[in-house]
N, C-alpha and C positions, 0 to 999 in steps of 0.2 A: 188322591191324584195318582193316575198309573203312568209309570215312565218305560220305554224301552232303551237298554243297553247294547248297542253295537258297535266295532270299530275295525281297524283293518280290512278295508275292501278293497283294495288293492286294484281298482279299476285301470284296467290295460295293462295287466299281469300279462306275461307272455310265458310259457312253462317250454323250455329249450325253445321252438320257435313258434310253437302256436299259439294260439292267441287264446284268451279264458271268455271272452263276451257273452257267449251264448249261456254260460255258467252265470255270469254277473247278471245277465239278463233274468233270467229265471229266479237269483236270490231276489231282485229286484220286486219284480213282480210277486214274490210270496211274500217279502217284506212288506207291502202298500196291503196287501190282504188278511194279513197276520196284525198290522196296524186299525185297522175296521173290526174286525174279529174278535177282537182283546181290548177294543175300545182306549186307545194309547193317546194321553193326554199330551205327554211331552218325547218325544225324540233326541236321544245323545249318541252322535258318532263321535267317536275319541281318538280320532286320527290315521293317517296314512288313506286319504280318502282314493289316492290316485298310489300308482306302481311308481312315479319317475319327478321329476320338477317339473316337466316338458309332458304331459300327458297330450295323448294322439286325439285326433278331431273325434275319434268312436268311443272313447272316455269321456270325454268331453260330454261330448250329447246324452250320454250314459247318463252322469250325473244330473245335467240339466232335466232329463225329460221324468227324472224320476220328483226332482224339486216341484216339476210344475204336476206330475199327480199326486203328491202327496200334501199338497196345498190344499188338494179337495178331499182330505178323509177328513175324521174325525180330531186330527192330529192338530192341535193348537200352540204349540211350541216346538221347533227344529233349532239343534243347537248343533255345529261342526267345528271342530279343531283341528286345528293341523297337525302332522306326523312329520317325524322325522322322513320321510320320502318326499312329502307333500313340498310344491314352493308355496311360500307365504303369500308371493305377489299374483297369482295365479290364484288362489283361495279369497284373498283379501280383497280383487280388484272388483268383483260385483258388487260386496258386504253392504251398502249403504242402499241398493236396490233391495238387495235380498230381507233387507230389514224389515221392507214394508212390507211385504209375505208372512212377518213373523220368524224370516227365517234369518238366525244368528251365526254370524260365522268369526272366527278366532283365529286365523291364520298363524300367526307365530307373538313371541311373547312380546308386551306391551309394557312401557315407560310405565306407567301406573298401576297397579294392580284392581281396584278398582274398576278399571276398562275389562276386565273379563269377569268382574262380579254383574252376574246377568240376572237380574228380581222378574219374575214369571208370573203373571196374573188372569185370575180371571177375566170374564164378561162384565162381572162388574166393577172391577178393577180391584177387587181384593188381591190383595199378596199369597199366592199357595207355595212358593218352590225359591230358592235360590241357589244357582247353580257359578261353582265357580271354574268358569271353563280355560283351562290352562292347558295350552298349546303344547306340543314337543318345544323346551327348551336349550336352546343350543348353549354352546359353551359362552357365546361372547355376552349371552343374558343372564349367567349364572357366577361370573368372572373375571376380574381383570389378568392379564397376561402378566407374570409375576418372572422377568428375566432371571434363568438358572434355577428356576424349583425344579423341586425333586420330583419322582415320580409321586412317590405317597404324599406329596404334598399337593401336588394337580389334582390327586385322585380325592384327596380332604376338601380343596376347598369348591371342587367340580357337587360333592354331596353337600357340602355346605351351603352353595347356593342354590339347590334343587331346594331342600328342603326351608329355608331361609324365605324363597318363593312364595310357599306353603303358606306359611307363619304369616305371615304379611296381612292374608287376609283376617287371620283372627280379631284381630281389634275391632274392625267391621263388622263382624257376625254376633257379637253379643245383645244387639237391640234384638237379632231375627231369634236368636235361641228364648230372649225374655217371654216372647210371644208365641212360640213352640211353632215357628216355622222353618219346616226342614232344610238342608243344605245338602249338594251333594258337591262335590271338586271331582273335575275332569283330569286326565293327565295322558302323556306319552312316554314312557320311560321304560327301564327294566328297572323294578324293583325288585329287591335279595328275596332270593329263598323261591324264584318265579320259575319255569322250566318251559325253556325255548325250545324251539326246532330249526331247524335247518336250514328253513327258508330267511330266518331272521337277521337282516343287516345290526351289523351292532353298534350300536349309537356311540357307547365309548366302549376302549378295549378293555375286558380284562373286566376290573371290579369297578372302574371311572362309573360314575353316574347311578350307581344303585344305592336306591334309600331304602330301609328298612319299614315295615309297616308301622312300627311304633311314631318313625317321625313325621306320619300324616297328622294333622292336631285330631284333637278327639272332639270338635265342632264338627267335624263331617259326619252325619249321617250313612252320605254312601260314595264311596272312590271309586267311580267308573273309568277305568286302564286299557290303553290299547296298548301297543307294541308286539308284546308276546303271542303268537297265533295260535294257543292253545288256552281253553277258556280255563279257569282256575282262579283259587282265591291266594293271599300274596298270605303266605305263610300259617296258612288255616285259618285267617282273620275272615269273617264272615260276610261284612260288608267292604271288605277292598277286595274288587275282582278285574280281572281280565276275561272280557269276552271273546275273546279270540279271534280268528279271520273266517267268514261266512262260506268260504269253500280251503279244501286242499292246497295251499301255495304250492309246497313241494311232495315230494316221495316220504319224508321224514312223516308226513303228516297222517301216514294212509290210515292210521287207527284211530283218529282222532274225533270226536264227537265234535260236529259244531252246531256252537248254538246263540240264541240273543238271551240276554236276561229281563223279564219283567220283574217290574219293582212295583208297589202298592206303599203310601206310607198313609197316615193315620192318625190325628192328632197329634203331628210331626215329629212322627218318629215313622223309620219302617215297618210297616208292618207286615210284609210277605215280601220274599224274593226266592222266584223261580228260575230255573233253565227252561226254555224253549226249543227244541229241535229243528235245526233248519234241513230243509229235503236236500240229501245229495243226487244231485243229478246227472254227474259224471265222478268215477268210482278210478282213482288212481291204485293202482294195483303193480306189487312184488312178485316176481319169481326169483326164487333164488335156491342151488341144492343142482345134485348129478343132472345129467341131461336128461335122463327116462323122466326122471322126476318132474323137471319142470316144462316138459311134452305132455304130461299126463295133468300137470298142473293147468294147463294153458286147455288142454282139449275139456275137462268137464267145469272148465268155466263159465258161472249164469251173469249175463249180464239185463238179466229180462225186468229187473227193480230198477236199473234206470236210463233215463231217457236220452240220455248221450253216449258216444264209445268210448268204450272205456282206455286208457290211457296206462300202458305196461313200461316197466322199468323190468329187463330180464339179466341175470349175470347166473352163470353157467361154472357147475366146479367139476374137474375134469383132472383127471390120474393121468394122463398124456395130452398133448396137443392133438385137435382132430380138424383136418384141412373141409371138409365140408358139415363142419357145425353149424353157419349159417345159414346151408342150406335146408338142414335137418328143421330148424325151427322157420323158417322163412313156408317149408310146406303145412307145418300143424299150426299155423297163423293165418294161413289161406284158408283153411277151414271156419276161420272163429271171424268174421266179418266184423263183428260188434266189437273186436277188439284191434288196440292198435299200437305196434311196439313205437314209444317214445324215446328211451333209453336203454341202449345194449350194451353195456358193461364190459370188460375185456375178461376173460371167460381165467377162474382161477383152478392155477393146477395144484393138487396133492403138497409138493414140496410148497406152493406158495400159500394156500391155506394153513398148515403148521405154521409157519414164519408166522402168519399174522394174527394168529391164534389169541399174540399178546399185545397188538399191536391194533393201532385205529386205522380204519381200511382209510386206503390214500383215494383221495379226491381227483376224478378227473377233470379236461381242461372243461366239460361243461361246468362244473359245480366250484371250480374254486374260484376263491372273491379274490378283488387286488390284496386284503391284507393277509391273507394264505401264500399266494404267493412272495409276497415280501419278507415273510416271518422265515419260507423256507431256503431266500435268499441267504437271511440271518445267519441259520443255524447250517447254512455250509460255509459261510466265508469267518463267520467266528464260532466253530463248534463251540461249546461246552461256556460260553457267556453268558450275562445275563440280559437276554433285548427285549425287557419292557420299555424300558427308556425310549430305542428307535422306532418302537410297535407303535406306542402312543403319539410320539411325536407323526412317524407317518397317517395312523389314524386323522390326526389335526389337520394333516394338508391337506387325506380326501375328503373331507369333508368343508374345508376351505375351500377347492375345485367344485365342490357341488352346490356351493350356496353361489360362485361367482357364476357360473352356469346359469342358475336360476335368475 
């Protein structure tokens, strides 16, 4: 049975204010042909299907219009969980339509454990697959609220219950193991030892909610991971991976290989797992360095590999202030049509370069999240304390606001 791995599509991403569609369009369309191609039995996206709780009527249809042609390949099981972005009730409110398509949806985590052990069969109803598809799990499914714990105590039993989750199904899966039918467990989380980028909202702050790969049970076959937007396996363990996000979320990303994983298993075990190459087709792109440099950088730039303009983040280092620097780059940008500055940076002088030499460049007001700014509330009104305590506690509320939202 050949399975594809994908998660994080971020449908109605906006990158500062433009919109990504024509991007999701085209993963879209390579994904429904990539699925024919490789002859893909079962489909698993592993959450964050949408950017927001509240996705726009153009996501929407997004989503839908890819459901209804991917119904006619070859493709005889679609499995979706939700993401910590994603709303439950938004995901969930088709699910019982979508069923009769084959198609499985898992919006957020469920009273039973069971309810997300999903058994996948053929034509003739033989059993091939058991996939146990677990949602991004929030805190109020992993926890009771325990008045006056500690921080390391929230962060204990936050891991406790992720991985508690896990376990739950084992008792279930030993008739399927008797009979060498593979399993695979879905998830949304950051697991230890996993490496983020920039674009990544953090589920909880700090260490909260990271399980290590050892405490997936070893009844899984294969841990299909979304969250983290860079594809990667969770501490060089070979079958827990993160497929990562299908395009560039942010600038952090611009080096990043994305891709799907096909999986092959075998007399139920795996037996092949590759990377796939997805086509980029809009190229986000750094200048950074003296002004000649990054004029010279910007003029023998090819944009002729791909099919959309490309999208510049430019920041300018500079031994004095110079009053028409934006004009200098505003002319060698008129020349390059194919390109288009997204982000211009506040241009760094000599003395402020040195300073930050040691220092982690400061975020402007496009890039920083509410808990960025709170943190730096923190550490001026009580320099030199310890604010995990109000970090986590504030994390708790935004993300109380975003479920009441939803």
């Amino acid at each position: 049975m050949r399975v594809l791995h994908t998660s994080d599509w971020h449908l109605g991403q906006r990158l500062v204010n433009l919109e990504r569609t024509e991007e999701h369009q085209q993963f879209l369309a390579w994904l429904l042909q990539t699925i024919e191609e490789e002859q893909v039995e079962v489909l698993l996206m592993a959450g964050d299907v949408f950017d927001t709780g509240t996705p726009s009527n153009t996501a929407l249809k997004l989503y839908y219009d890819f459901l209804t042609k991917v119904c006619a390949t070859c493709c005889r099981h679609i499995i979706f969980t939700g993401g910590n972005h994603d709303s439950v009730s938004t995901l969930n409110a088709p699910k019982e339509l979508l069923e009769c398509f084959s198609i499985r949806v898992i919006g957020g985590a469920t009273p039973d454990p069971l309810d997300e052990l999903i058994e996948l069969k053929d034509k003739q109803g033989n059993l091939e697959l058991v996939v146990c598809a677990v949602p991004f799990l929030r805190d109020r499914d992993v926890r009771l609220s325990v008045p006056g714990e500690t921080y390391e105590e929230r962060e204990a039993r936050i891991k406790q219950g992720i991985a508690a989750h896990y376990e739950a199904f084992v008792p279930h899966l030993q008739p399927y193991k008797q009979q060498r039918i593979p399993v695979i467990a879905m998830g949304h989380l950051f697991a230890a030892g996993g490496s983020a980028s920039e674009s990544e909202r953090e589920i909880h702050v700090g260490n909260l909610g990271q399980i290590g790969a050892d405490q997936f049970p070893k009844e899984f076959d294969y841990v299909a991971l979304g969250h983290l937007h860079r594809p990667q396996q969770v501490n060089g363990t070979h079958h827990i991976r993160y497929s990562g996000s299908p395009i560039p979320l942010s600038f952090s990303e611009v080096t990043d290989k994305k891709v799907v994983y096909i999986l092959d298993f075998e007399a139920g075990k795996l037996a092949d797992l590759r990377p796939l190459d997805i086509p980029c087709t809009r190229k986000l792109v750094r200048f950074k360095g003296p002004l000649e440099k990054v004029k010279q950088q910007i003029a023998v730039y090819d944009n002729s590999a791909y099919s959309l303009t490309a999208w510049a983040e430019i920041q300018v280092e500079l031994d004095t202030p110079l009053p028409d620097l934006n004009q200098q780059l505003e002319a060698v940008l008129q020349l390059k049509p194919e390109l288009q500055l997204l982000i211009h940076r506040p241009p760094l002088l000599k003395t402020e370069r040195q300073a930050l030499d040691k220092q982690v460049p400061e975020a402007d007001l496009q890039t920083l999240r509410e808990q960025d700014v709170f943190l730096k509330r923190c550490e001026s009104q009580y320099p030199g304390a310890d604010h995990n305590e109000l970090v986590a506690t504030f994390a708790e509320l935004l993300e109380l606001m975003n479920e009441v939202e939803r």
